[in-house]
C-alpha positions as CSV (number, residue, x, y, z in Angstrom):
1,X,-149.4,-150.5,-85.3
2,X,-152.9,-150.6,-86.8
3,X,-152.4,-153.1,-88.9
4,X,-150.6,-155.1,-86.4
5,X,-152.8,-155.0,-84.0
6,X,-155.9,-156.1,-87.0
7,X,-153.9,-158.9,-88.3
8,X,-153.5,-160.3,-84.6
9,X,-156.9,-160.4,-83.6
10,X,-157.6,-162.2,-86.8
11,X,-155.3,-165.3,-85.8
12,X,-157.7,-165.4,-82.8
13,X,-160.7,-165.4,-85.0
14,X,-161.5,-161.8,-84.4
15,X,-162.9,-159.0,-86.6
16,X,-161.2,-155.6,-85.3
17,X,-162.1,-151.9,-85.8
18,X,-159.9,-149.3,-84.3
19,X,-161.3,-145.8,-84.3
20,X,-158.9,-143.2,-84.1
21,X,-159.3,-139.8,-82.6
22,X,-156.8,-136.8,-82.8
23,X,-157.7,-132.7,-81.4
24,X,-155.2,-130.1,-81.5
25,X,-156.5,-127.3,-79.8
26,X,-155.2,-123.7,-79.0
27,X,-157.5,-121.7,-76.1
28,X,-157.0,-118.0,-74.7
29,X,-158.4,-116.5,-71.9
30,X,-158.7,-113.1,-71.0
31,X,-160.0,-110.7,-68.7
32,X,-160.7,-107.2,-69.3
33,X,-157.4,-106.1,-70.8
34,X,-155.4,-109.2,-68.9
35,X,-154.7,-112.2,-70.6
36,X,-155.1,-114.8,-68.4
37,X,-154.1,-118.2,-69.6
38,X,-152.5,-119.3,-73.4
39,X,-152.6,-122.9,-74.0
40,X,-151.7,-125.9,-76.4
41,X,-153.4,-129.3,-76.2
42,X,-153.3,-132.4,-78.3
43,X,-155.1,-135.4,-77.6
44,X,-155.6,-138.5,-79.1
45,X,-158.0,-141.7,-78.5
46,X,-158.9,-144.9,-79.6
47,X,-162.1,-147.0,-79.7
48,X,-161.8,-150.4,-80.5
49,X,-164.3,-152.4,-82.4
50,X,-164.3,-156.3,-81.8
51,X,-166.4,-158.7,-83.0
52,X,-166.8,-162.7,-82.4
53,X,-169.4,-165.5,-82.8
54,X,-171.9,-163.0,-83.5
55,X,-171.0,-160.8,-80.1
56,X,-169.5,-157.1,-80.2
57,X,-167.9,-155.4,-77.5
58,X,-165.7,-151.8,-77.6
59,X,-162.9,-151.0,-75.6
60,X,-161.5,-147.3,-75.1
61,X,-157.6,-147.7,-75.3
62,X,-154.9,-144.4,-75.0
63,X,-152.3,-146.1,-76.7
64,X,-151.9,-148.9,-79.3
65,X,-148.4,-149.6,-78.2
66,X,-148.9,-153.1,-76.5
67,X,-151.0,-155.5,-78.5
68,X,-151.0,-158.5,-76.9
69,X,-152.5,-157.5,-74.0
70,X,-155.4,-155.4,-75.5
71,X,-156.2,-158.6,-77.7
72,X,-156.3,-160.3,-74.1
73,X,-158.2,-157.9,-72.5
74,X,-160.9,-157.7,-75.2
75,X,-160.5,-161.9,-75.2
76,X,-162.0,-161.7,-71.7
77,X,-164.4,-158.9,-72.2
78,X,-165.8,-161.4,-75.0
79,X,-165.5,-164.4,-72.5
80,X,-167.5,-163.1,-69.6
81,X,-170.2,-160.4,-71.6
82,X,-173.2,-161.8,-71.8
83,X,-175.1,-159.2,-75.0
84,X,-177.0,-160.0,-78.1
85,X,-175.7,-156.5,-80.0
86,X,-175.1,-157.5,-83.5
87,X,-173.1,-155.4,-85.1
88,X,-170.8,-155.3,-88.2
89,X,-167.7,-153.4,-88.8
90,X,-167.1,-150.2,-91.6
91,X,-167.1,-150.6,-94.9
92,X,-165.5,-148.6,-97.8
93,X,-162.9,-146.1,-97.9
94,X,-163.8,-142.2,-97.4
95,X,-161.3,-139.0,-97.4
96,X,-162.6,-135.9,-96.6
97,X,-160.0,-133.7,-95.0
98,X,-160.6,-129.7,-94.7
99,X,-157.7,-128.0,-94.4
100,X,-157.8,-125.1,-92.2
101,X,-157.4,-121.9,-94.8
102,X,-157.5,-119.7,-92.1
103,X,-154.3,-118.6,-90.7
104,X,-154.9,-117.3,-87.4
105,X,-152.7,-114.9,-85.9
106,X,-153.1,-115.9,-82.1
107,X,-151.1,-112.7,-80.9
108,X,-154.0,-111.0,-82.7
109,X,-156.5,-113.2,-81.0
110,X,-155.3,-111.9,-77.7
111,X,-155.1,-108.4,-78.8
112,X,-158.9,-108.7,-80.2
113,X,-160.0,-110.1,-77.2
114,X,-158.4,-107.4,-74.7
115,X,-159.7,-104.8,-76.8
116,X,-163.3,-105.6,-76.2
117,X,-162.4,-103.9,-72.8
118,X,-163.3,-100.7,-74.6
119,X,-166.7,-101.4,-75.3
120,X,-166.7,-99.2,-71.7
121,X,-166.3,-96.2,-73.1
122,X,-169.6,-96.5,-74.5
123,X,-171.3,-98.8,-71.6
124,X,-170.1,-97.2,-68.4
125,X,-172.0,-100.1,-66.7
126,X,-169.5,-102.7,-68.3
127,X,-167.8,-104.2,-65.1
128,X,-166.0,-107.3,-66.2
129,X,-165.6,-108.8,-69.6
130,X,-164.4,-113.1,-69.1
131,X,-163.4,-113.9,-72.2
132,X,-162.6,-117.3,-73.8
133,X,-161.0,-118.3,-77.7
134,X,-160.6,-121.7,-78.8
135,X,-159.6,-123.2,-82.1
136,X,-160.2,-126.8,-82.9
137,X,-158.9,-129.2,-85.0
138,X,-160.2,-132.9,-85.5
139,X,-159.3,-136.1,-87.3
140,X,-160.4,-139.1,-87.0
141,X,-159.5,-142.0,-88.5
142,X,-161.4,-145.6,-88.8
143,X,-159.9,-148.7,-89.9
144,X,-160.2,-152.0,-90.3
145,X,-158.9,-155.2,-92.5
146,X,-160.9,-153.9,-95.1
147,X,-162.0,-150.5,-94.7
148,X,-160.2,-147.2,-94.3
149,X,-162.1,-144.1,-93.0
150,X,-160.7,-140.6,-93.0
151,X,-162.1,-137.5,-91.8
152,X,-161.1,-133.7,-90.6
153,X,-162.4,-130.5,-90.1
154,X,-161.7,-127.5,-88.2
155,X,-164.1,-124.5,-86.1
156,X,-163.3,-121.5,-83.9
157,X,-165.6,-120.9,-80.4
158,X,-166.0,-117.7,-78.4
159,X,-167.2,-117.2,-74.8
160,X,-167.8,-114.5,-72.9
161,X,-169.0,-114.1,-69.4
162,X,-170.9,-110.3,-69.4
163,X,-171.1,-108.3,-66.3
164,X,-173.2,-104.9,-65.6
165,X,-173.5,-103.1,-62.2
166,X,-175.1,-100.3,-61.6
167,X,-175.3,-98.4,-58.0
168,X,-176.1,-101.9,-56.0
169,X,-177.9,-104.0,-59.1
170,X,-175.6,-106.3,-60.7
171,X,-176.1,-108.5,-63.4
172,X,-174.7,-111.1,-65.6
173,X,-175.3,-112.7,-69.3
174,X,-173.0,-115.5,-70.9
175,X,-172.4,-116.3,-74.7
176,X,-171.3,-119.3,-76.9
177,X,-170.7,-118.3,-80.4
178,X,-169.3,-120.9,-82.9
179,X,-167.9,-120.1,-86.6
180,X,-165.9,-122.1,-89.0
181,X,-163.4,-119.4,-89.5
182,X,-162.2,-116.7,-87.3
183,X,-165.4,-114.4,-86.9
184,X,-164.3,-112.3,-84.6
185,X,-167.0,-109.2,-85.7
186,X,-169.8,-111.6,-85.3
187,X,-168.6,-112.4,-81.4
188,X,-167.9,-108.5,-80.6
189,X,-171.8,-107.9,-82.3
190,X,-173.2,-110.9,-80.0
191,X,-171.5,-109.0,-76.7
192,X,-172.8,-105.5,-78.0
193,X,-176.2,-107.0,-78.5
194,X,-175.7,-108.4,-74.5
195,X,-175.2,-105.2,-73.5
196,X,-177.7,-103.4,-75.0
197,X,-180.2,-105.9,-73.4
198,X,-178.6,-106.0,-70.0
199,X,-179.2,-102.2,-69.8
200,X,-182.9,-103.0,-69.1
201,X,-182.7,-106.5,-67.3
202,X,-180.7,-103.9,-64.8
203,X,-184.3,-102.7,-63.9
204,X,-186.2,-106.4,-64.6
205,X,-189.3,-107.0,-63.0
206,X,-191.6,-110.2,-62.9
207,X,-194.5,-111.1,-64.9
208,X,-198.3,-112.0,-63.3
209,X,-198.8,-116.0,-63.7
210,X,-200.8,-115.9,-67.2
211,X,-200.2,-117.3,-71.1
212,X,-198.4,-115.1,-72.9
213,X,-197.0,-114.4,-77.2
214,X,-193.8,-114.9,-77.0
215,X,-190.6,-114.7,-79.2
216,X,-188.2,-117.5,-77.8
217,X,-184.7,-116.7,-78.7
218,X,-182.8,-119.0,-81.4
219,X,-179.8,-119.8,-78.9
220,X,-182.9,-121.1,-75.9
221,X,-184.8,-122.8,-78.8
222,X,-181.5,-124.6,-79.9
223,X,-180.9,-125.7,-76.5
224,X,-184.2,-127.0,-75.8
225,X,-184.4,-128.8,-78.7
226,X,-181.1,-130.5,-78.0
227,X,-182.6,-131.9,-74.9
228,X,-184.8,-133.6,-76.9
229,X,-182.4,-135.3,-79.9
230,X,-183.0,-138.2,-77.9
231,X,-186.7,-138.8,-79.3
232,X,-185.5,-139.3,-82.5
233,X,-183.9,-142.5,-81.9
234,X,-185.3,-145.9,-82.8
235,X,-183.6,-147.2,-79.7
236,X,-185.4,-144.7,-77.4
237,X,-189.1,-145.7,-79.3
238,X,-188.1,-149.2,-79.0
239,X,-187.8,-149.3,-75.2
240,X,-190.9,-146.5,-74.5
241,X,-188.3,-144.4,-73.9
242,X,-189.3,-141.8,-76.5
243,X,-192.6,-139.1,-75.9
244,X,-192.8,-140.1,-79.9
245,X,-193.7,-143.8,-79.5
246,X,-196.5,-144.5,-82.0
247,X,-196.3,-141.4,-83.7
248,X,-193.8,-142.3,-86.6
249,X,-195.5,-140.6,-89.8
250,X,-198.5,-138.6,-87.8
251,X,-198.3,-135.0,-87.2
252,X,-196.8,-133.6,-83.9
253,X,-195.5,-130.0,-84.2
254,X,-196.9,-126.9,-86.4
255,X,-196.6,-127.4,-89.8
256,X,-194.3,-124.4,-90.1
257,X,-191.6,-126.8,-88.2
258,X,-189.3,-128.7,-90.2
259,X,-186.0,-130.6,-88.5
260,X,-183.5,-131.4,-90.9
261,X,-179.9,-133.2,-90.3
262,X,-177.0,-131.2,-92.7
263,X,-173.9,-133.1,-91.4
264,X,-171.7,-132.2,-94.6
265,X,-173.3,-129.5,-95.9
266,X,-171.2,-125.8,-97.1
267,X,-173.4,-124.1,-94.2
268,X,-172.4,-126.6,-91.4
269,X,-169.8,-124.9,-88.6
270,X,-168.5,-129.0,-88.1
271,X,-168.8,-131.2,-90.7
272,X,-169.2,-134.7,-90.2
273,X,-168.8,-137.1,-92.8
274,X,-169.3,-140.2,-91.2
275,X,-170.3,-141.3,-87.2
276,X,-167.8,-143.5,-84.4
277,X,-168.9,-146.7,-85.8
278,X,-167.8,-145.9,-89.6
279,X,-171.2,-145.3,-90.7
280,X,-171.5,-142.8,-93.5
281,X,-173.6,-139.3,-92.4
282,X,-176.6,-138.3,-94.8
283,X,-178.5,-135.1,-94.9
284,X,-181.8,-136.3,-93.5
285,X,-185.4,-134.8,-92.9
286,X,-186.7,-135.5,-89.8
287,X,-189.6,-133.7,-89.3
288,X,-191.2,-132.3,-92.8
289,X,-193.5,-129.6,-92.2
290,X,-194.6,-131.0,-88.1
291,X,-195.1,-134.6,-89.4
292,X,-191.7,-136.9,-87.9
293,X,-190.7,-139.2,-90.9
294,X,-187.0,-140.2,-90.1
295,X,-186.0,-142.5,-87.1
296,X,-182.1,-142.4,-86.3
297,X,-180.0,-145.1,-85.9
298,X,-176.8,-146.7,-85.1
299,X,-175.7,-150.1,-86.6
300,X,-177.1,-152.6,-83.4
301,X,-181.1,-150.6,-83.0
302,X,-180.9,-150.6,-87.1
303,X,-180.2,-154.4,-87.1
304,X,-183.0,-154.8,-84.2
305,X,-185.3,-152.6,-86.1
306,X,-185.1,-154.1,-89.7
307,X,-184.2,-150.7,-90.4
308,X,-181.1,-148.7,-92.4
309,X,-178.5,-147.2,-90.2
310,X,-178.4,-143.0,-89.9
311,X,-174.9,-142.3,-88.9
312,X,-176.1,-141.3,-85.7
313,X,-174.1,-143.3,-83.8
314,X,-172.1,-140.3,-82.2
315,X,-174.9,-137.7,-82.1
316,X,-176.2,-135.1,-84.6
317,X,-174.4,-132.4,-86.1
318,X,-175.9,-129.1,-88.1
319,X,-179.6,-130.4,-86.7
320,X,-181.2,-127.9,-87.2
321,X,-185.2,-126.3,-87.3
322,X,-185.4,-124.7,-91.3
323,X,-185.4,-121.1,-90.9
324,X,-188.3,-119.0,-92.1
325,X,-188.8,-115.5,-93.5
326,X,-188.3,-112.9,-90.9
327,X,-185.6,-111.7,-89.8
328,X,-185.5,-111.6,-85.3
329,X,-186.5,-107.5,-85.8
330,X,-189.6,-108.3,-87.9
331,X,-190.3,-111.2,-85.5
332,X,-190.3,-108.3,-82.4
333,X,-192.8,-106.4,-84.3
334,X,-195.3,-109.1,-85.1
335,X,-195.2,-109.8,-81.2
336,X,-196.6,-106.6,-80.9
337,X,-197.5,-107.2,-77.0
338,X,-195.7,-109.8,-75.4
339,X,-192.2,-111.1,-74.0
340,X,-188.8,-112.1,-75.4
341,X,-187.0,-115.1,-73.4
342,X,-183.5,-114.8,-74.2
343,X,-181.9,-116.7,-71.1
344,X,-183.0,-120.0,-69.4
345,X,-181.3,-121.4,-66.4
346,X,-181.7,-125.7,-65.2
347,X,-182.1,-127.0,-68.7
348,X,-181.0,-130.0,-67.4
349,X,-182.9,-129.9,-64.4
350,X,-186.0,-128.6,-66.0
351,X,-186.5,-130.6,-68.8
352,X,-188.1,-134.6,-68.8
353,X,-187.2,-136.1,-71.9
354,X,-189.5,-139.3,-71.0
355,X,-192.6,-136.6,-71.0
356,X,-191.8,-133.3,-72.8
357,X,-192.6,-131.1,-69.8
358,X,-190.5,-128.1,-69.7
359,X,-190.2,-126.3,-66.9
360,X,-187.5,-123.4,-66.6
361,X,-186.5,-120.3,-64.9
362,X,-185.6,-117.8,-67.7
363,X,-185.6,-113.9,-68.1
364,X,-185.9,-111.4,-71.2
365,X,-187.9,-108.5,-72.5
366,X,-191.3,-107.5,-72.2
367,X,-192.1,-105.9,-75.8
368,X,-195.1,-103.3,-76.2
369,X,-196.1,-102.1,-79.6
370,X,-193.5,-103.8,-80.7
371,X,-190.8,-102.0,-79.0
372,X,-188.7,-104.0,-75.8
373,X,-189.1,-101.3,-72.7
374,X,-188.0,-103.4,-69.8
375,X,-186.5,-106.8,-68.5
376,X,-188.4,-109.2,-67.1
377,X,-187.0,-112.1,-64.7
378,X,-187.9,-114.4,-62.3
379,X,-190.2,-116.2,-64.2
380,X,-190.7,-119.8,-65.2
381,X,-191.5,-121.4,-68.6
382,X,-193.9,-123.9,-68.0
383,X,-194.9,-126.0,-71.4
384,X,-194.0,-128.9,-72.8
385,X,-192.3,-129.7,-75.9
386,X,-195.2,-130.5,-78.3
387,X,-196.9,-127.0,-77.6
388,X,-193.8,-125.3,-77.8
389,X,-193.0,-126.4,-81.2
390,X,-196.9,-126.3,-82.1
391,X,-197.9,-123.0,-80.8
392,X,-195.8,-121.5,-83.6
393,X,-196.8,-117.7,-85.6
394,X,-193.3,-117.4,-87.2
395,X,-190.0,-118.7,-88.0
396,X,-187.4,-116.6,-87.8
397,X,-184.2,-116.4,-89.8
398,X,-181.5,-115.6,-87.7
399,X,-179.8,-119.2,-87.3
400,X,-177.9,-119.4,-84.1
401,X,-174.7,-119.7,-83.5
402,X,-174.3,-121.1,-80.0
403,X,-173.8,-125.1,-80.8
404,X,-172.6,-127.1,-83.7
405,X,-174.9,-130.2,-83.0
406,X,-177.9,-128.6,-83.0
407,X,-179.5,-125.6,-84.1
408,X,-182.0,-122.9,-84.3
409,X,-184.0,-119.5,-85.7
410,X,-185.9,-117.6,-83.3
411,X,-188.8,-119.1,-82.8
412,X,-192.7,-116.3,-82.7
413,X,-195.3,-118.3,-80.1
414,X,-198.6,-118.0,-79.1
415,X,-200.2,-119.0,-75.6
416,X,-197.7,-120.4,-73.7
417,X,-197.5,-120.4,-69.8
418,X,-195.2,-118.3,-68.1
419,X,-195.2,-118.0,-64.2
420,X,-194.2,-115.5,-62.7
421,X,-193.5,-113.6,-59.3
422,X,-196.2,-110.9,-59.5
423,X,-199.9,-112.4,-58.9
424,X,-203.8,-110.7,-60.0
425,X,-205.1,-108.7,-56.9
């Protein structure tokens, strides 16, 4: 159907790129020692790359079964869009397929997860353990008269919705933890680590408005820093769209900050081997010690910018910050006096990509000679993303887990505004 579908755009003068997309997905939920929902999914996709006279549009099909009329419709998208995106269509051939080698046992998935029930025997506090399992398998598959483009990989994803009461307090922590195979010790050691934390965010108190060291925790870092993938892009810097305009080659976070693209690599949880429009990944350095050095691209902003295309075109994958020397525990010592954030609420709210504020409601630890002795909450981070990622003591080596896009070590800073509930007399 592919090749039908290639050969007759062509008699209508057409260059054609169909982007194929298959997941195959298994997810279990449970709660507490009930297993709530078992389910089987496969999906499938297709983008569809044509290009005319110099002028490229996509279309987003469900089926290939009925040519004629998708030739049509993209003849009329061509007809009445008015755009000057060059583009040009794959090139080369590429098979990288990872087979899973992990047999999972999804009876045994279930049983895992209902088991983590009696992690109450030991935390009395434990009210209700949400727990969610997925296992993901994707292929996608690019091709056009010339060029044939094959990719898969595989990863396994945990949730879990925490809750604590005690007497009338209640409180409540969530976790995403991705692996490439079935790490199921590394999930129940993320909840244990929750629960040890929540037993003193049970008696959290606010912080006095003031600047403060703090150890941000790899999972916030990660997401805050995925906020900001944006700035990266020559598209973005092009329109004045990006808080980097003008500062391609110049020095903008700590030196101890370096941002590196792995797409490929052994230690990546997805690997990506090339992006939607066929364009091969490469491991990258962004940012080499605080100075930014790599633009991304997809194929139309690299044409417009004279520049290569990054196989950026669908995102980032295993973006990461290069981990340092110390591991999260050393990290709580050098603090010394000061306050962990481990939670952040509005990200999306709180963040403005087009300025690099940051401003967050988030909760963790207060840490006193170098030992955590109570929660804090109800306090804002106030900052923006150039101090945050220039204000830095320490890099920490305790990558995180919670995305596959982008990632982080815990992050040791120094100075930076939190606001909190409790003012000076």
């Amino acid at each position: 159907m592919h090749n039908k579908l290639i050969n007759l755009a062509k008699k209508s003068n057409i260059d054609l790129e169909i982007n194929e997309s298959k997941t195959e997905s298994v997810d279990i939920g449970v709660l507490n020692k009930q297993e709530k929902h078992y389910q089987v999914t496969k999906v499938k996709s297709y983008l569809i790359k044509a290009i005319k006279d110099n002028k490229c549009v996509k279309l987003e099909v469900e089926s290939l079964k009925n040519p004629e009329k998708i030739i049509s419709n993209i003849k009329t998208i061509l007809d009445i869009q008015d755009n000057d995106n060059k583009n040009y269509l794959s090139k080369g051939n590429i098979s990288k397929l990872n087979k899973d080698k992990d047999v999972t046992n999804y009876n045994k998935v279930s049983k895992d997860l209902r088991n983590l029930y009696e992690l109450k025997d030991k935390y009395p506090n434990l009210a209700n353990l949400e727990l969610e399992y997925e296992y993901a398998n994707n292929s996608i598959t690019i091709k056009n008269a010339s060029s044939n483009l094959k990719s898969s990989d595989y990863y396994h994803v945990f949730a879990a919705g925490v809750s604590v009461n005690y007497k009338e307090k209640s409180k409540v922590s969530y976790i995403t933890y991705f692996a490439k195979n079935y790490d199921f010790n590394g999930f129940k050691e993320e909840i244990i680590t929750s629960l040890e934390g929540l037993k003193y965010k049970l008696n959290s108190t606010s912080l006095k408005t003031d600047r403060y060291n703090i150890i941000i925790k790899n999972n916030i870092v990660a997401d805050i820093l995925a906020a900001f993938v944006s700035m990266f892009y020559t598209k973005n810097i092009m329109q004045n769209e990006s808080i980097l305009v003008d500062k391609f080659n110049k020095k903008v976070f700590s030196d101890k900050i370096s941002i590196v693209e792995e797409p490929f690599s052994e230690s990546a949880i997805y690997r990506k081997y090339f992006d939607t429009e066929g364009t091969k990944t490469t491991t990258k350095k962004i940012i080499d010690n605080g100075v930014f050095i790599k633009k991304l691209n997809n194929i139309e902003y690299a044409i417009k910018s004279n520049e290569s295309e990054t196989g950026n075109a669908s995102g980032v994958f295993n973006m990461h910050i290069v981990s340092g020397n110390n591991t999260y525990d050393e990290l709580i010592k050098e603090l010394d006096n000061g306050i962990i954030i481990d939670e952040a609420m509005g990200l999306h709210s709180g963040i403005d990509v087009k300025s690099g504020n940051i401003s967050i409601p988030v909760s963790g630890y207060l840490v006193e000679n170098g030992v955590i002795t109570k929660g804090v909450d109800m306090i804002v981070l106030s900052t923006n993303i150039f101090e945050l990622l220039s204000n830095v003591i320490s890099v920490g080596n305790d990558m995180s887990h919670s995305r596959i896009d982008v990632l982080s070590p815990s992050l040791l800073l120094s100075n930076i505004a939190l606001a909190g509930g409790e003012q000076d007399e």
